[in-house]
N, CA, C and O atoms as a GROMACS GRO file, in nm:
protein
  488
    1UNK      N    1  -9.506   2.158  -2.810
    1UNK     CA    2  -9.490   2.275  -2.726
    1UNK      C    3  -9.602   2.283  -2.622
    1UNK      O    4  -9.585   2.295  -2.501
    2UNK      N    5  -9.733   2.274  -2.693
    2UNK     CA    6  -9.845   2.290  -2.602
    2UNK      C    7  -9.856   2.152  -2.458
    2UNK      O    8  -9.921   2.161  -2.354
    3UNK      N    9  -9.760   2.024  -2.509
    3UNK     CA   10  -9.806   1.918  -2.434
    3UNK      C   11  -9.685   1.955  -2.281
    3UNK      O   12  -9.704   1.932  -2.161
    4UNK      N   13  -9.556   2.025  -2.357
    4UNK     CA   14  -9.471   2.045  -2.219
    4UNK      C   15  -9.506   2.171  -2.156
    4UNK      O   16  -9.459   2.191  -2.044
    5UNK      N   17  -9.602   2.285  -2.224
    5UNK     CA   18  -9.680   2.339  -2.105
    5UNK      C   19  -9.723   2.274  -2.068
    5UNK      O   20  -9.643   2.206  -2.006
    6UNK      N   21  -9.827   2.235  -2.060
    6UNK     CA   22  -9.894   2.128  -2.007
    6UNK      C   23  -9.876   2.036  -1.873
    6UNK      O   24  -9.953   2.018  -1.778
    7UNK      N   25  -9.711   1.969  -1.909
    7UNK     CA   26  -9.644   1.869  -1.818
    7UNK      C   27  -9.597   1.990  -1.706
    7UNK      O   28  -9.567   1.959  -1.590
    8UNK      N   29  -9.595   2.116  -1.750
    8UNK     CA   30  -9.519   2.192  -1.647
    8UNK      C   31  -9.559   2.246  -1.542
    8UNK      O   32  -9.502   2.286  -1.440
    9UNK      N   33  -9.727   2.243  -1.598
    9UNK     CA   34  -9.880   2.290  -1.506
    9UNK      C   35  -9.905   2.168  -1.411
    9UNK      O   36  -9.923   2.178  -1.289
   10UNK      N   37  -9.903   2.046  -1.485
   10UNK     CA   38  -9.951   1.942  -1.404
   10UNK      C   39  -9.821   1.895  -1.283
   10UNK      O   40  -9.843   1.844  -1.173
   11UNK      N   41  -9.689   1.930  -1.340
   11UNK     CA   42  -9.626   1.905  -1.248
   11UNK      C   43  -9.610   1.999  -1.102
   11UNK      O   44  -9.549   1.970  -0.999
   12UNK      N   45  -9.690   2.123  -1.136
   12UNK     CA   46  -9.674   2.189  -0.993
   12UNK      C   47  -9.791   2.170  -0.927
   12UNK      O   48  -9.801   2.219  -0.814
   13UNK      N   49  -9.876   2.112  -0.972
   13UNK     CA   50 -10.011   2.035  -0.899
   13UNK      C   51  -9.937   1.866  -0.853
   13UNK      O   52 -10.003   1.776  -0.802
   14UNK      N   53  -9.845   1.860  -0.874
   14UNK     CA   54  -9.802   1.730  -0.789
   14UNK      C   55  -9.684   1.747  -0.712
   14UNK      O   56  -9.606   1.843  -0.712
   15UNK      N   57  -9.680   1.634  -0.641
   15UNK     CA   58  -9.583   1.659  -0.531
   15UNK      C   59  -9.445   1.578  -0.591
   15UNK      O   60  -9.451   1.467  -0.644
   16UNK      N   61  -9.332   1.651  -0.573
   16UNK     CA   62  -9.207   1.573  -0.616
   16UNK      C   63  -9.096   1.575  -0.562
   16UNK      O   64  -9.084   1.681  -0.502
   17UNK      N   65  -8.981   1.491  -0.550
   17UNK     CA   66  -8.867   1.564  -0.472
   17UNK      C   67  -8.825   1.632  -0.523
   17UNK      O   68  -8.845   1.657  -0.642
   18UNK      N   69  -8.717   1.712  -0.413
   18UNK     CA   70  -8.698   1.814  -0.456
   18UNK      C   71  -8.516   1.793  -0.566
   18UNK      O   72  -8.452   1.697  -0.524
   19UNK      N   73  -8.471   1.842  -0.641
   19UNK     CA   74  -8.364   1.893  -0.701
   19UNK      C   75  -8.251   1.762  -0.645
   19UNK      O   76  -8.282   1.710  -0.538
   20UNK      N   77  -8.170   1.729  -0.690
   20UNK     CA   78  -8.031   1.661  -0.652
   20UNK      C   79  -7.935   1.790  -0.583
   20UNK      O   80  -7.877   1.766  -0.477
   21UNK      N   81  -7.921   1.925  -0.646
   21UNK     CA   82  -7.832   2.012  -0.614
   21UNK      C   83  -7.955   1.995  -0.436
   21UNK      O   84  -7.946   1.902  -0.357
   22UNK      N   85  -8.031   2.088  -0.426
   22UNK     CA   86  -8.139   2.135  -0.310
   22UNK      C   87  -8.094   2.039  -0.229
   22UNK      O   88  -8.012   2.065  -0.141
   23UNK      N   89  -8.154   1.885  -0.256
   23UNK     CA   90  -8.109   1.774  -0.150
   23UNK      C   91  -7.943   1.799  -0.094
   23UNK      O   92  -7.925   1.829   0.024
   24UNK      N   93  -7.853   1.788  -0.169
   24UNK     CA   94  -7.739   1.830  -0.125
   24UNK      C   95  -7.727   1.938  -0.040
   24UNK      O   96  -7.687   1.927   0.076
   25UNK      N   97  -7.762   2.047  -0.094
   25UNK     CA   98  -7.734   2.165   0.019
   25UNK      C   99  -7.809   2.184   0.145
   25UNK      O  100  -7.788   2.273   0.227
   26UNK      N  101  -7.922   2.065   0.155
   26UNK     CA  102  -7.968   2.041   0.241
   26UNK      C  103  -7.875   1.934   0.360
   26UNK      O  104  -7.880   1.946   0.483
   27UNK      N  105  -7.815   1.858   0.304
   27UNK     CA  106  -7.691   1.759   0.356
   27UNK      C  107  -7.581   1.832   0.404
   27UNK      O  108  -7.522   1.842   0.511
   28UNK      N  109  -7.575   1.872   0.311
   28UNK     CA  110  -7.459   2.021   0.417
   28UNK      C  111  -7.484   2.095   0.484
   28UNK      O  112  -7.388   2.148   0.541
   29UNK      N  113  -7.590   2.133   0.511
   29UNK     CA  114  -7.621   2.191   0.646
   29UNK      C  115  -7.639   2.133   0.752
   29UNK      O  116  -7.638   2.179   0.866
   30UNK      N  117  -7.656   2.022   0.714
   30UNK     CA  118  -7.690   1.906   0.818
   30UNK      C  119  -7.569   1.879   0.886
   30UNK      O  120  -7.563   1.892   1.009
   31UNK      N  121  -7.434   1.829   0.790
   31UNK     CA  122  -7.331   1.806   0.817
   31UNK      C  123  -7.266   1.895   0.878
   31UNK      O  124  -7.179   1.845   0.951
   32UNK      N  125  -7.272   2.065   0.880
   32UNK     CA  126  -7.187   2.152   0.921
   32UNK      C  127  -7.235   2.146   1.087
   32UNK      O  128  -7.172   2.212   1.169
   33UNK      N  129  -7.341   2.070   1.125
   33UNK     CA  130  -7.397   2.128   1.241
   33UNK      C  131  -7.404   1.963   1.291
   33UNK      O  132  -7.504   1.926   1.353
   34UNK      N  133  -7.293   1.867   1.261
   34UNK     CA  134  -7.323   1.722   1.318
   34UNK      C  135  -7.260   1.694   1.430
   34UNK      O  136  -7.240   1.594   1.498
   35UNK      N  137  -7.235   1.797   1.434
   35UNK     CA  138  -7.131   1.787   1.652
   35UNK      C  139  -7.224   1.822   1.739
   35UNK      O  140  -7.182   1.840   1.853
   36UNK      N  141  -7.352   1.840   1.718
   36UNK     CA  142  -7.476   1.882   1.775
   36UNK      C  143  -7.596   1.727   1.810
   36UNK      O  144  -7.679   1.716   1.900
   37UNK      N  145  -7.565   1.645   1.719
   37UNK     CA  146  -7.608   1.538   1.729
   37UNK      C  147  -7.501   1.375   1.670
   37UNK      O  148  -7.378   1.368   1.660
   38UNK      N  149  -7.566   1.306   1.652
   38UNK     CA  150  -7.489   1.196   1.699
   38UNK      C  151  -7.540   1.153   1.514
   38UNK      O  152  -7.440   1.097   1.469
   39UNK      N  153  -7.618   1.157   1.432
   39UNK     CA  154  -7.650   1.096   1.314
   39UNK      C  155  -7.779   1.153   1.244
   39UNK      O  156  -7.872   1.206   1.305
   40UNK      N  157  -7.775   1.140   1.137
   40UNK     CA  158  -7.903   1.182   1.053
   40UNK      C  159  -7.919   1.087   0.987
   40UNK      O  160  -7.827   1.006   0.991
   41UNK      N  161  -7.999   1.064   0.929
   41UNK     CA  162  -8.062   0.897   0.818
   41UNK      C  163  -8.234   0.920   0.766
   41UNK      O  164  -8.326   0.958   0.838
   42UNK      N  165  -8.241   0.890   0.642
   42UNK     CA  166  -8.411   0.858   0.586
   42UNK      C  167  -8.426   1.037   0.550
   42UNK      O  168  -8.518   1.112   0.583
   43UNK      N  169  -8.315   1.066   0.482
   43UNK     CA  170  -8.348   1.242   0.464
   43UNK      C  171  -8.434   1.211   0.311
   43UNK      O  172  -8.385   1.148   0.216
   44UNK      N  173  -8.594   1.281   0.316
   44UNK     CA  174  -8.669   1.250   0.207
   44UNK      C  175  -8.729   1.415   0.212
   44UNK      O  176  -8.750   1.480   0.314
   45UNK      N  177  -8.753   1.470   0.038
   45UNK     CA  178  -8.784   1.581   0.075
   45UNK      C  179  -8.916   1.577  -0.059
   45UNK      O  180  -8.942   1.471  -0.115
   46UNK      N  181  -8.958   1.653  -0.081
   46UNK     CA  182  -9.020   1.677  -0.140
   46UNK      C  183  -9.106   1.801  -0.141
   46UNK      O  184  -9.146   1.848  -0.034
   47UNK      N  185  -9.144   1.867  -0.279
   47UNK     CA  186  -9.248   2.009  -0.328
   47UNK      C  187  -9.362   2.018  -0.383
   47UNK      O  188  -9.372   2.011  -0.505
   48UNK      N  189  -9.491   2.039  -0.285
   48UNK     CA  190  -9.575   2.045  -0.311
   48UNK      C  191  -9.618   2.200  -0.346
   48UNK      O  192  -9.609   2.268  -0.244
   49UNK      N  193  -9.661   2.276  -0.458
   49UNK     CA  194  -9.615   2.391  -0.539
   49UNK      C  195  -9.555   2.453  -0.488
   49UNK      O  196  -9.448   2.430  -0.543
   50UNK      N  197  -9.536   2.520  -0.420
   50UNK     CA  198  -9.364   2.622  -0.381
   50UNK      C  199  -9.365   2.576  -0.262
   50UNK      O  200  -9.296   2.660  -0.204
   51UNK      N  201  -9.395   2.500  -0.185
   51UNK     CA  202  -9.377   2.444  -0.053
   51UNK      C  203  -9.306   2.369  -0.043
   51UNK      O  204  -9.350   2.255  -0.056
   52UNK      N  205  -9.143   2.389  -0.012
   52UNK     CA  206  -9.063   2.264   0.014
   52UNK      C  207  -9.106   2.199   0.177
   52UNK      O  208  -9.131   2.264   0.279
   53UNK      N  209  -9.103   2.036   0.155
   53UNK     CA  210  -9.128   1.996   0.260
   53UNK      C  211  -8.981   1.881   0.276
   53UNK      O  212  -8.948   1.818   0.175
   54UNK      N  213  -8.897   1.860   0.412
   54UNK     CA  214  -8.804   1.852   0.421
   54UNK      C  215  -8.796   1.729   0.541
   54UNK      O  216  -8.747   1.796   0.632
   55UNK      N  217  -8.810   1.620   0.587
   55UNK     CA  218  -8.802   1.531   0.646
   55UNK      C  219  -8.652   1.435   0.684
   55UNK      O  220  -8.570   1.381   0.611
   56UNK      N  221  -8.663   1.444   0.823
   56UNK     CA  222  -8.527   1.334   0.837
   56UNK      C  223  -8.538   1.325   0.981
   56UNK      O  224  -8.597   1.397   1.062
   57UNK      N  225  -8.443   1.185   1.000
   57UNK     CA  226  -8.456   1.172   1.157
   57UNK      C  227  -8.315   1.199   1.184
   57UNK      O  228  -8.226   1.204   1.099
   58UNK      N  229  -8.305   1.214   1.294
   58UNK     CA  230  -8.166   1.256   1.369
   58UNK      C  231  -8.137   1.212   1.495
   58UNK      O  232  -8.224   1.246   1.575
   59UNK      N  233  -8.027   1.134   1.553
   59UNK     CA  234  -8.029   1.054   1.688
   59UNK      C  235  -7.924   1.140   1.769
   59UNK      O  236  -7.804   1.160   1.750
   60UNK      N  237  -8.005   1.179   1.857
   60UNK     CA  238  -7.924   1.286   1.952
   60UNK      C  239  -7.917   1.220   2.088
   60UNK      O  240  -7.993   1.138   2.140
   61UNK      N  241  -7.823   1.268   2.126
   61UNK     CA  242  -7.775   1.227   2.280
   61UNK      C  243  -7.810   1.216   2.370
   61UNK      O  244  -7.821   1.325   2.427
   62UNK      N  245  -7.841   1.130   2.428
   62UNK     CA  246  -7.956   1.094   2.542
   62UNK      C  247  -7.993   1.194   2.662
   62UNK      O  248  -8.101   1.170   2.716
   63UNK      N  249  -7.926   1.290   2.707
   63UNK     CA  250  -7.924   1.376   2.804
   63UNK      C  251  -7.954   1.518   2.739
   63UNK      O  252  -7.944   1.626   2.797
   64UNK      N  253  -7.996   1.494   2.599
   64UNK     CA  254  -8.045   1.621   2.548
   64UNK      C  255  -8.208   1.658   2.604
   64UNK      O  256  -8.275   1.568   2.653
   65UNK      N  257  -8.247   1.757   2.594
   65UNK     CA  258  -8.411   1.790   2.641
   65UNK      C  259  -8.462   1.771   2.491
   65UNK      O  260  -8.399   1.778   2.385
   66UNK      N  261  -8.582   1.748   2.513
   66UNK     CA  262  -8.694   1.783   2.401
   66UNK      C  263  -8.696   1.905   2.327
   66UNK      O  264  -8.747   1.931   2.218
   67UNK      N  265  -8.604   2.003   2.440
   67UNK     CA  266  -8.643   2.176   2.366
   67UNK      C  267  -8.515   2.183   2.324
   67UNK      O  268  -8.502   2.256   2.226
   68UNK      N  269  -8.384   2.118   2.377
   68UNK     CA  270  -8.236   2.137   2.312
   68UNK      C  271  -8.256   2.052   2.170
   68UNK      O  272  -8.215   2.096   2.063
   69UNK      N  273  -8.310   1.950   2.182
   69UNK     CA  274  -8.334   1.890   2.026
   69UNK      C  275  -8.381   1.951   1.948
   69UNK      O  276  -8.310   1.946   1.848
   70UNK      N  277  -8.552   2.072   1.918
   70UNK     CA  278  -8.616   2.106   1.874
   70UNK      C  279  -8.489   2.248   1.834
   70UNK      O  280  -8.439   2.276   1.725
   71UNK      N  281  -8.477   2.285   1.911
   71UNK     CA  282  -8.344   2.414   1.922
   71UNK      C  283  -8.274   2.373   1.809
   71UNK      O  284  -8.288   2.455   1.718
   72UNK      N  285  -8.196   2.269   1.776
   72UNK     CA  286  -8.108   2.192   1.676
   72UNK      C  287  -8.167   2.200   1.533
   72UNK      O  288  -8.104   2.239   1.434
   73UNK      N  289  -8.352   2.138   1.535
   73UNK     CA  290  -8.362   2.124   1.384
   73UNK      C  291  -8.397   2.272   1.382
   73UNK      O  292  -8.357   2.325   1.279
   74UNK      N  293  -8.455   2.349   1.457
   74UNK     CA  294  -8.517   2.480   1.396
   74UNK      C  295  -8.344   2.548   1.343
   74UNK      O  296  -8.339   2.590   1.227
   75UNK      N  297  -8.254   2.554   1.400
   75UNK     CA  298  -8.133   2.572   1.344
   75UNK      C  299  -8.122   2.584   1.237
   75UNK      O  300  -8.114   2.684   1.165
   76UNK      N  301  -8.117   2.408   1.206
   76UNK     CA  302  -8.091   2.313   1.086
   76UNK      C  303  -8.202   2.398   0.937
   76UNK      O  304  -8.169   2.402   0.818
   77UNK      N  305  -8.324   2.451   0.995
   77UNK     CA  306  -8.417   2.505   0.927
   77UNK      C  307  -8.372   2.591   0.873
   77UNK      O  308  -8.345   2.619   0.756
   78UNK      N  309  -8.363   2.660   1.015
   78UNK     CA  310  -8.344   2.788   0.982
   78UNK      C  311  -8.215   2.881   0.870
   78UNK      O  312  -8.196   2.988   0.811
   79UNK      N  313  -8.165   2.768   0.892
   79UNK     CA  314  -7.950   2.839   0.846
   79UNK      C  315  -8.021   2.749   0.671
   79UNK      O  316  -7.961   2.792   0.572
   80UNK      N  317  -8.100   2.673   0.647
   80UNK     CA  318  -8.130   2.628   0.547
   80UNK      C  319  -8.192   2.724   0.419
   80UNK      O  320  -8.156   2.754   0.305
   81UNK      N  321  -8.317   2.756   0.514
   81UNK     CA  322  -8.403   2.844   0.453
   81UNK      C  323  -8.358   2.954   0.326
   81UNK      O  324  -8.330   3.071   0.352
   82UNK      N  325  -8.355   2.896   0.179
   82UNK     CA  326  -8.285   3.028   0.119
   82UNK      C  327  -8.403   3.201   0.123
   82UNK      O  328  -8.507   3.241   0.069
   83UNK      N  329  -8.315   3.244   0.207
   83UNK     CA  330  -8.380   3.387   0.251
   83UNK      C  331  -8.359   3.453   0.131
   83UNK      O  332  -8.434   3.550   0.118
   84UNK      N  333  -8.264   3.430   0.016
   84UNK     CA  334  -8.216   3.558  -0.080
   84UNK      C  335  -8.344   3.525  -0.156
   84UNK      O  336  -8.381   3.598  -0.248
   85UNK      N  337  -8.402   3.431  -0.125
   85UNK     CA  338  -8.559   3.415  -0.253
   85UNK      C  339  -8.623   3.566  -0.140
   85UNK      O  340  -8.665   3.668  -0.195
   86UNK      N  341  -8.620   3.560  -0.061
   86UNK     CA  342  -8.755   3.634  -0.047
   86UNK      C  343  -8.661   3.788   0.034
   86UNK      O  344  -8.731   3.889   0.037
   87UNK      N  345  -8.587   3.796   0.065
   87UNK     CA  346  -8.531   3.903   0.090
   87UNK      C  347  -8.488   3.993  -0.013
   87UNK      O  348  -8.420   3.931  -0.094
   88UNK      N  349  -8.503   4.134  -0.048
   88UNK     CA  350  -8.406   4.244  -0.109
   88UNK      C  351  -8.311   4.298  -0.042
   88UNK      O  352  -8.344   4.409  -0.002
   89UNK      N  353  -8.208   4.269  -0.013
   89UNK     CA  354  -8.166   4.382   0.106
   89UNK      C  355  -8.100   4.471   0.007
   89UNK      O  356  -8.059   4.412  -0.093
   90UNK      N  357  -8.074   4.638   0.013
   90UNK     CA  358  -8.073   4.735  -0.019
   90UNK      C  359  -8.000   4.817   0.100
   90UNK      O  360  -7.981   4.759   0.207
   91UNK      N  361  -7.958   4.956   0.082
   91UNK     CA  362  -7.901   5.021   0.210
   91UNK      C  363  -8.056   5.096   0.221
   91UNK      O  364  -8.140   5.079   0.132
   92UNK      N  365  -8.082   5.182   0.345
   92UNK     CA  366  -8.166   5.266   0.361
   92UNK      C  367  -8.114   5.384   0.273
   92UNK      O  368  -8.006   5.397   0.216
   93UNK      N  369  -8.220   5.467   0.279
   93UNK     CA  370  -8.236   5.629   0.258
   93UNK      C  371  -8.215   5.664   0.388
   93UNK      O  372  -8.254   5.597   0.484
   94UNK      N  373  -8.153   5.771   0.393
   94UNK     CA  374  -8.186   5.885   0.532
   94UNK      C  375  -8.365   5.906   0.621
   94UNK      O  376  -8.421   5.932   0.728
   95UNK      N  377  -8.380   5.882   0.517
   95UNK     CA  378  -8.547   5.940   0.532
   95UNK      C  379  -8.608   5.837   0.596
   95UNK      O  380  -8.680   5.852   0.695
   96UNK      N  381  -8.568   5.676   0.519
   96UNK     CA  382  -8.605   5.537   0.559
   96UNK      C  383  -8.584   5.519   0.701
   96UNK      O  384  -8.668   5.491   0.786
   97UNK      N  385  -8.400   5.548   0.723
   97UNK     CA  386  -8.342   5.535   0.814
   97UNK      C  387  -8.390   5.589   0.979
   97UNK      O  388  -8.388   5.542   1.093
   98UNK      N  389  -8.430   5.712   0.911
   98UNK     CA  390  -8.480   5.796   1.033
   98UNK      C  391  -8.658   5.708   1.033
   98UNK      O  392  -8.678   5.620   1.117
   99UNK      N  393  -8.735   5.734   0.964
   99UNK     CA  394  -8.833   5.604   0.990
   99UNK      C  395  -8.804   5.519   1.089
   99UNK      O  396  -8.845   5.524   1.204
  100UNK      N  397  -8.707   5.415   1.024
  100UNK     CA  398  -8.759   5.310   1.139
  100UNK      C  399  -8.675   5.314   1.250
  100UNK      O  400  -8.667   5.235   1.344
  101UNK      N  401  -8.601   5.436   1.222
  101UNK     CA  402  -8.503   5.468   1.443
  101UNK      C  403  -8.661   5.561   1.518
  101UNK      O  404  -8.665   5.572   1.641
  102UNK      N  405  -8.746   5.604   1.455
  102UNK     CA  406  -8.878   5.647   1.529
  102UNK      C  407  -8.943   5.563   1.574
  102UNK      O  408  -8.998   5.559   1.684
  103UNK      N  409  -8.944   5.460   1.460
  103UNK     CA  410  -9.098   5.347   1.482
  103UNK      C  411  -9.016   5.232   1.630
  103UNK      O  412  -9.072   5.176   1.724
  104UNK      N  413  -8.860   5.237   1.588
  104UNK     CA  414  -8.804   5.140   1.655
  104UNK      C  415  -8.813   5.228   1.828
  104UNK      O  416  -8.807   5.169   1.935
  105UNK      N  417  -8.825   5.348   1.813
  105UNK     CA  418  -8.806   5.441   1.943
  105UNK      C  419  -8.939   5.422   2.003
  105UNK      O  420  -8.940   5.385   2.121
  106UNK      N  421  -9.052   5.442   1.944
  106UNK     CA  422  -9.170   5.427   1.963
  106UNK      C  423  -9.248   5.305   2.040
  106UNK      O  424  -9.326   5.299   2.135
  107UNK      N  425  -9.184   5.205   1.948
  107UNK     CA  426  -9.196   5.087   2.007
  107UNK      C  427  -9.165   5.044   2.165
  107UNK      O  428  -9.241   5.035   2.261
  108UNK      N  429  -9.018   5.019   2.152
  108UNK     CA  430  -8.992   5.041   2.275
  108UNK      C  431  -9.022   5.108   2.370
  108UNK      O  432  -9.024   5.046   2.476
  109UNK      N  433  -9.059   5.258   2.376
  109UNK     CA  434  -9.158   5.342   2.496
  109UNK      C  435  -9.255   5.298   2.482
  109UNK      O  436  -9.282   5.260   2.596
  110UNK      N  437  -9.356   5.265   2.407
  110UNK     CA  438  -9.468   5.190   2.434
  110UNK      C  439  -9.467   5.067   2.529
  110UNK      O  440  -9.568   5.035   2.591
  111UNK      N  441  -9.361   5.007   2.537
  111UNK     CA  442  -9.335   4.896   2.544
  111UNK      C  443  -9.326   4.892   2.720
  111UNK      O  444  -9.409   4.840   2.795
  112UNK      N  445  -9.213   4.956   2.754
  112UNK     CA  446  -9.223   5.054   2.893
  112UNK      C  447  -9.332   5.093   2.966
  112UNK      O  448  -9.383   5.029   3.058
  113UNK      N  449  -9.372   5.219   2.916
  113UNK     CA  450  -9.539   5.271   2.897
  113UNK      C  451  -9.623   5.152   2.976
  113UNK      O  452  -9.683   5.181   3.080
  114UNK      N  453  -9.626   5.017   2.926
  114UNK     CA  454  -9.724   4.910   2.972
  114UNK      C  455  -9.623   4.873   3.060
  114UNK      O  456  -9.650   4.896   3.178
  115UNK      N  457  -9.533   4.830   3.042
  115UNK     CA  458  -9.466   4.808   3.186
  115UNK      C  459  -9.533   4.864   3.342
  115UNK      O  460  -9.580   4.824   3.449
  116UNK      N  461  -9.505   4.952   3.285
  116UNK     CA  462  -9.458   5.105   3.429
  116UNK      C  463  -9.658   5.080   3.462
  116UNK      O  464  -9.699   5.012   3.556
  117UNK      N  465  -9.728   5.133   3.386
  117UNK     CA  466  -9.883   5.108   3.411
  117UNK      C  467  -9.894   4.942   3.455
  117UNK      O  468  -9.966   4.948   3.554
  118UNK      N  469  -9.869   4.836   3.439
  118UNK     CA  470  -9.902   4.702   3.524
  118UNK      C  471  -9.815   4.672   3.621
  118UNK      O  472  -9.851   4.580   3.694
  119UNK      N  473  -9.664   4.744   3.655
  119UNK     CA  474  -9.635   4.767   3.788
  119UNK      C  475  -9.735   4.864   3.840
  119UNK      O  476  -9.806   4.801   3.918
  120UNK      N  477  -9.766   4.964   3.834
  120UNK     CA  478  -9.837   5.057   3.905
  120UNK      C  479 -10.001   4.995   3.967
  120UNK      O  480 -10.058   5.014   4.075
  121UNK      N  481 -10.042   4.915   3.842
  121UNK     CA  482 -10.164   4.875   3.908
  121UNK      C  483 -10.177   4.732   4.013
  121UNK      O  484 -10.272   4.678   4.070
  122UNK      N  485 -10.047   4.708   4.005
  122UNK     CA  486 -10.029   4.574   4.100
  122UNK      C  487 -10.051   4.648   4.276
  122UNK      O  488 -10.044   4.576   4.375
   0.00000   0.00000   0.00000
């Protein structure tokens, strides 16, 4: 008992790939979004303690920009990323609600506010 604590401590002090399921659902995201590029290949991932790290190359179409490519993997990231780890979503309270339609009201006139003052001082 004490030696597979043990293996379970030392294994999050090392780096490993990640999951067979993870790798997959990482492939499918890839795949849902492959009319965007031309191929993916060398997909290697691996977790260094809760840090998934996620590697692959992708051959995109020659008349793409540097920032339409970058646009693609942050995508690819992004639509990846499981958010339900770190998100609660919940409905508001009234009370909540009205909160953040102030802070969100606030914001924005502030926002103005500096506007209107660095037109004015031009």
């Amino acid at each position: 008992m004490g030696a597979f604590q043990n293996k379970s401590a030392f294994d999050y002090l090392l780096d490993a790939r990640l999951s067979d399921e993870e790798e997959a659902e990482i492939e499918k995201v890839i795949r849902e979004h492959n009319h965007q590029f031309i191929d993916y290949h060398k997909l290697k991932t691996r977790k260094s303690g809760n840090i998934k790290h996620i590697d692959f190359h992708i051959t995109v179409a020659p008349n793409l920009t540097v920032e339409e490519t970058h646009d693609i993997i942050g995508l690819i990231v992004i639509l990846y990323t499981p958010l339900s780890g770190f998100l609660k979503l919940a409905p508001l309270s009234l009370n909540q609600l009205i909160i953040a339609v102030v802070i969100a009201i606030a914001s924005v006139s502030w926002y103005e506010l500096v506007k209107v003052v660095k037109y004015i001082r031009k």
